[in-house]
Phi, psi and omega in degrees: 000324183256040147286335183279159208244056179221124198246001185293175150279118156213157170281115153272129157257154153220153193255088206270072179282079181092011201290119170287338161241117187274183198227014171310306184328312189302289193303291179329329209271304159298342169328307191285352182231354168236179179260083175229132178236142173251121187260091188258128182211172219273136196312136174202002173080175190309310174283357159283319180307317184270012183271301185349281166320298180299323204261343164271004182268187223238316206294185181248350191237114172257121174265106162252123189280148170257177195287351183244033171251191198201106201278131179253151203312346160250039179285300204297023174281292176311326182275135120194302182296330167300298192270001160294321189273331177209083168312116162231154168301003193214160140202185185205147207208122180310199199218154152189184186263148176260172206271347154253045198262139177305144195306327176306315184306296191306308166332285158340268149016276161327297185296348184247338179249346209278165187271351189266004162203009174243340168093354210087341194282006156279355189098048170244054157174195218246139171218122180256350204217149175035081149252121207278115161289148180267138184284029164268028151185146189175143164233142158193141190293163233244349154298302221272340174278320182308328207270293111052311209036050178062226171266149183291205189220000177272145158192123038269172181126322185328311186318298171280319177316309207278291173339321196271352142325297172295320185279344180276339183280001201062358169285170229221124187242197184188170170234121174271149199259317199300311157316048178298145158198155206276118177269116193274357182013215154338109156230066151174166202283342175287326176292326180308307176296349192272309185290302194281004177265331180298307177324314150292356162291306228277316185333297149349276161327311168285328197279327169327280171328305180238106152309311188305343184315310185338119169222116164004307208273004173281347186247017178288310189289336161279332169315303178306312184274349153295324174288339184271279163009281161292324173324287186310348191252324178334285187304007180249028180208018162082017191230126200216006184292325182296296138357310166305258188354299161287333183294318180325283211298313167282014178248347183266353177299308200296309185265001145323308196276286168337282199299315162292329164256019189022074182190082149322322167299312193295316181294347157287333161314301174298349187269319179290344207269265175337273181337304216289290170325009180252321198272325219279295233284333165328288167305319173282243193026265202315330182274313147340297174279325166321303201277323175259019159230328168263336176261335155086057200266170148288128168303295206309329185252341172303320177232050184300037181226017182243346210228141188243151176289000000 
């Protein structure tokens, strides 16, 4: 923080939730040169932590970070300069990778941003209006939490849940492009895999809550791996076009990926990237919509490992 290329005034909190190693000592070390306050309270997962948080700052504007991104010195320029030209109570700011960021990671990274396998919709295009934002960036204001009363208790999901909220309450969201922070996600594939099958899980779930939510491109990644299914049954009947076709997409994955991280090992990371984020999230979908669209169960009691008490 006191690297960044912002001279206003602002308030650091940090939120210590149920953590065994704490980061007070950390916190301590800076009292005399930031405006930063420390919380330690009991694991209640991210989105109660961050209601915490929001309901002990002092400001009217919350910017929320998760613990592993790395701000680069003109974000609170950029968010200052975004919301001077076009205020909303809410926005989200894309993600990307830094350059000592691991090769897996960035591979991740890709795959999680690129417009060739996610549409964009983490923020990587231009959105000026009901863009849902991720809280490992994200603002919102301090009317739109009250009225709001924050984040939910599903998680992952907390995120979008609380936008499409937000947006039926009539506020008004954005996406700033500029307002980047270097995101460290995941680091190694088995945590990878954990995560985008929770995301399919979570999907279900949300469009239940909010039906208008619903998009076609949410069932693309189980589609996708029903078709690579048929490709393989293909070939014992001479048919091979669905194979050409996946073969097409990952080689054009593959070198896209290359030329943006000028690291052939990453364009083969990303293609093992892609696969794993196709089948996690694809499957978590699928199981999802079985119980809780078609059988019609309680989220709550079907996935208590999505929802915190």
């Amino acid at each position: 923080m006191q690297k960044l290329n912002f001279t206003s005034e602002f308030e650091i909190v940090i939120v210590e939730d149920g953590s065994t190693l704490s980061s007070k000592s950390v916190v301590d070390e800076f009292k005399n040169s930031l405006n930063i306050s420390y919380y330690f309270k009991e694991n209640s997962g991210p989105g109660d932590s961050r209601n915490f948080g929001m309901s002990k700052a002092k400001g009217n504007y919350f910017l929320i970070l998760d613990s592993d991104v790395i701000l680069p010195q003109d974000y609170l320029l950029e968010v200052d300069r975004g919301l001077s030209a076009n205020y909303t109570d809410c926005f989200g700011g894309p993600d990307a990778a830094h350059d000592s960021f691991t090769d897996i990671q960035k591979a991740i990274n890709y795959v999680m941003t690129s417009f060739i396998t996610t549409g964009g919709i983490r923020g990587n295009k231009t959105s000026t209006i009901n863009f849902e934002p991720r809280s490992f960036n994200m603002g919102l204001s301090k009317t739109a939490f009250l009225a709001s009363k924050g984040f939910g208790k599903i998680h992952p999901g907390e995120d979008p849940d609380l936008s499409l909220r937000l947006l039926k309450l009539g506020f008004k969201s954005q996406l700033l492009e500029k307002a980047k922070v270097f995101h460290k996600r995941r680091i190694n594939w088995h945590k990878f895999y954990i995560q985008v099958n929770k995301f399919g899980k979570v999907r279900p779930i949300l469009t239940k809550w909010h039906p208008t939510s619903a998009k076609l491109t949410f069932w693309f990644p189980l589609l996708f791996c029903l078709g690579f299914l048929l490709g393989l049954i293909g070939v014992f009947f001479n048919f091979y076009f669905l194979l050409y076709c996946y073969f097409g997409y990952t080689l054009v994955l593959f070198i896209h990926s290359t030329i943006i991280n000028k690291s052939i090992k990453i364009g083969f990371y990303s293609v093992l990237a892609m696969c794993i984020q196709f089948y996690g999230y694809g499957t978590g979908f699928a199981v999802s919509k079985l119980y809780i669209g078609l059988m019609k169960r309680q989220e709550q009691q079907q996935f208590p490992n999505l929802f915190f008490k």
